[in-house]
C-alpha positions in Angstrom: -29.1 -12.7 -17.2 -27.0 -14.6 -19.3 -23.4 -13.8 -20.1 -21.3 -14.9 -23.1 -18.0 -17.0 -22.7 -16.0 -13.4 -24.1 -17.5 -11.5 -20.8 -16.8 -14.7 -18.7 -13.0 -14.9 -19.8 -12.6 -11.2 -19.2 -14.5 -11.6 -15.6 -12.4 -14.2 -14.3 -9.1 -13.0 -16.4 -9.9 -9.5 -14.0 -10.8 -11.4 -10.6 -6.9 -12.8 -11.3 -5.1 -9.9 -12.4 -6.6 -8.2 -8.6 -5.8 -11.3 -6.8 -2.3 -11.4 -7.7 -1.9 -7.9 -7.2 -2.9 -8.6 -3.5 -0.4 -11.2 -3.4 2.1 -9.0 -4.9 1.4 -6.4 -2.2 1.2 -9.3 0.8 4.6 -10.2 -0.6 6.4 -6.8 -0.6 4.5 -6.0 2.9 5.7 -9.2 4.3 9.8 -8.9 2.8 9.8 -4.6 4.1 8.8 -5.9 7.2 11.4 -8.4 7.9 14.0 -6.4 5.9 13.4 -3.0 7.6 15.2 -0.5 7.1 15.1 2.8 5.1 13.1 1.1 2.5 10.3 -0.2 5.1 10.1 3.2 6.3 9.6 4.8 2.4 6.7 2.5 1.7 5.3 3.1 5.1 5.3 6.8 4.8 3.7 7.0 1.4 1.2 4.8 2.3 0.3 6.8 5.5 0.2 9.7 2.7 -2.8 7.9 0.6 -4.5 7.9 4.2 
């Protein structure tokens, strides 16, 4: 299958916008966990609510 260079730039332009959303997310794990505090314990309660 071949693809044309419009679905390749949206492809990769996709695979990006996901990858730095995981960094976003590693980030803000990484600074609640050394900050603490009421704010760690927010984020970690509403995502024990998604589970």
């Amino acid at each position: 299958m071949r693809y044309t260079t419009r679905q390749l730039a949206l492809y990769f332009r996709e695979a990006m916008r996901a990858e730095n959303e995981q960094q976003a997310r590693a980030i803000l794990a990484a600074n609640l966990g050394f900050s603490g505090g009421k704010a760690a314990k927010q984020a970690l309660g509403e995502l024990n609510e998604l589970n």
